[in-house]
C-alpha positions as CSV (number, residue, x, y, z in Angstrom):
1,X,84.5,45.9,59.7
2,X,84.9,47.4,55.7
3,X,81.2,46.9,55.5
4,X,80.1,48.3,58.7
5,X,81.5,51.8,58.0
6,X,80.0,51.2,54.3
7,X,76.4,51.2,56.0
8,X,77.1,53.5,59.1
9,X,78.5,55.7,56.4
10,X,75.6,54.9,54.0
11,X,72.7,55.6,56.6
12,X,74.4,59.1,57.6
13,X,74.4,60.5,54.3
14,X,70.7,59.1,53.4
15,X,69.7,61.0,56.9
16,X,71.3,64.0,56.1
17,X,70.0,64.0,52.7
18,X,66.4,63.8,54.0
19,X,66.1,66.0,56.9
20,X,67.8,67.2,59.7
21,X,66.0,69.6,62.5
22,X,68.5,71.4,64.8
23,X,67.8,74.3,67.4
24,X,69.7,77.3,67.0
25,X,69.4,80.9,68.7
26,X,68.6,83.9,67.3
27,X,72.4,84.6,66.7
28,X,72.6,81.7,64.7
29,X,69.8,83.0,62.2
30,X,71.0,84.6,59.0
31,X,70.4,88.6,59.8
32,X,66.9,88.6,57.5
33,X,65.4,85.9,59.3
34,X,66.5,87.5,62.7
35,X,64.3,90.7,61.6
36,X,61.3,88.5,59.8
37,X,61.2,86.1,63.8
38,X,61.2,89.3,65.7
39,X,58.6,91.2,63.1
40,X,56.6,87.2,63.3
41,X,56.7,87.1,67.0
42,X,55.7,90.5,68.5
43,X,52.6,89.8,69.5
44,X,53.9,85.9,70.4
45,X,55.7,83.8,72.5
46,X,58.8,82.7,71.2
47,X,59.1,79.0,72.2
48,X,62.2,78.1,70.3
49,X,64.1,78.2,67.1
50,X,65.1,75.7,64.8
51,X,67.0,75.3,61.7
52,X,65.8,72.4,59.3
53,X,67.4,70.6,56.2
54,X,65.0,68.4,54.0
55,X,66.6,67.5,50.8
56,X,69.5,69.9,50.2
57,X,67.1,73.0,51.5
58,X,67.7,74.9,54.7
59,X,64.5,76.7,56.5
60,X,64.4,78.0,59.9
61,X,61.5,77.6,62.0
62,X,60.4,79.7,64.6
63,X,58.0,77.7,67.7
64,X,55.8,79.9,69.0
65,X,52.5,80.0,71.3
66,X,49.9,82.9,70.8
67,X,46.7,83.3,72.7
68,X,47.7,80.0,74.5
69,X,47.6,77.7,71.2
70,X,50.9,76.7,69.1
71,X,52.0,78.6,65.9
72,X,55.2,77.9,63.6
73,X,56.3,80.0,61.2
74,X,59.1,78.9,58.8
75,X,61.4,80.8,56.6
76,X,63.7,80.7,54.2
77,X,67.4,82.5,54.0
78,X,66.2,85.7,52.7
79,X,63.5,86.0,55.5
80,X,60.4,85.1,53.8
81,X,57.3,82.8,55.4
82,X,57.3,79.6,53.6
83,X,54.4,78.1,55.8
84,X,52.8,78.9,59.2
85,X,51.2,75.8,61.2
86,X,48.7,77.6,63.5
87,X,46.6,75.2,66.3
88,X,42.8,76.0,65.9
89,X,39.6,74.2,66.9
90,X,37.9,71.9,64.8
91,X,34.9,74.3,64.4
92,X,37.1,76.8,62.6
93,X,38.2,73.7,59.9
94,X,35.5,74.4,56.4
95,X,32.9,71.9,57.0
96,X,33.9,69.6,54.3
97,X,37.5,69.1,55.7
98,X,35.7,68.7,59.9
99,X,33.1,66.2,58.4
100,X,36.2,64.1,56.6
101,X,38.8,64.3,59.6
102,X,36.0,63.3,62.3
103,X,35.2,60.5,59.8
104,X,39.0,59.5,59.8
105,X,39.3,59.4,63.3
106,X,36.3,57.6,63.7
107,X,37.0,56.1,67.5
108,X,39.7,57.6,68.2
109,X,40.5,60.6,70.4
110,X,41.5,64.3,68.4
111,X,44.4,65.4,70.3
112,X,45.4,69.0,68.3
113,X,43.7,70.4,64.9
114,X,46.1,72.8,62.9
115,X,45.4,75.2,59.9
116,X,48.4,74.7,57.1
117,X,49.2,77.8,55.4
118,X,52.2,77.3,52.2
119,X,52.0,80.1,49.8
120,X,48.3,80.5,49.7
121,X,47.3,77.0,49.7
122,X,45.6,75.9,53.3
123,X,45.0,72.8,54.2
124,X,44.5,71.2,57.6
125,X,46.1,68.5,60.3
126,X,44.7,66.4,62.7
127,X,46.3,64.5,65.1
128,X,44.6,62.0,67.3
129,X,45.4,58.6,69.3
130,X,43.7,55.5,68.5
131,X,44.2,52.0,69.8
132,X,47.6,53.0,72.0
133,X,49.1,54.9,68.6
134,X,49.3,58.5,67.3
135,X,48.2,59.0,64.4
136,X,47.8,62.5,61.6
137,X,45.3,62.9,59.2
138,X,45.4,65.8,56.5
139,X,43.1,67.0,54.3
140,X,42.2,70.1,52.2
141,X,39.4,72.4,53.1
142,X,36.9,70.0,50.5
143,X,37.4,67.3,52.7
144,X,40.1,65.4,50.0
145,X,43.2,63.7,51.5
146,X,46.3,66.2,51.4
147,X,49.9,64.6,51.7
């Protein structure tokens, strides 16, 4: 019994050290990331919003659909974007990073292409099925492996 709280104990605190996602409403937003949603969302549709701990550091993340494709938009306490994931097509990708993803998935079927944005670095996501599994693939806009 002593050891099995040891390792339920153990495997908490290594969860909670890594990441932890939970949705929250606006109310629950510190008051500059309340007014940087609704300035991020105006001409959006606010899907939901979710607070998220990955390694000590708390960012909330606001789910949104514009112009009927998914957009995310995280922040940090003081209200400022610390990335936006935005679905595009695959024709919008530089043609290095297309050529490299369609090359990754090979076979398998593109399900959702997204544009990265962190600072001022962009890099891109794919995520496809192949062979019964879902899969990601990320690269940077020459075509090199990000992640």
């Amino acid at each position: 019994m002593k050891h099995t709280v040891k390792l339920i104990l153990a495997v908490t605190l290594s969860t909670s050290i890594w990441a932890a996602d939970v949705k929250v409403k606006m109310a629950d937003l510190p008051p500059a990331v309340q007014t940087a949603v609704k300035e991020q969302t105006k001409s959006a549709t606010l899907v939901s919003l979710v607070k998220e701990t990955e390694n000590g550091k708390t960012t909330w993340e606001a789910e949104t659909t514009l112009n009927g494709k998914g957009r995310d938009v995280s922040f940090d306490k003081t209200g400022a974007v610390v990335s936006v994931e935005q679905e595009i097509d695959l024709d919008a990708l530089p043609a290095a990073a297309r050529t490299a993803i369609t090359k990754k998935i090979g076979t398998g079927k593109l399900t959702k292409v997204e544009s990265v944005t962190v600072g001022t670095t962009v890099s891109y996501e794919a995520t496809y099925t192949k062979a019964g599994k879902t899969l990601e693939a990320g690269v940077n806009a020459d075509g090199t492996p990000h992640k």
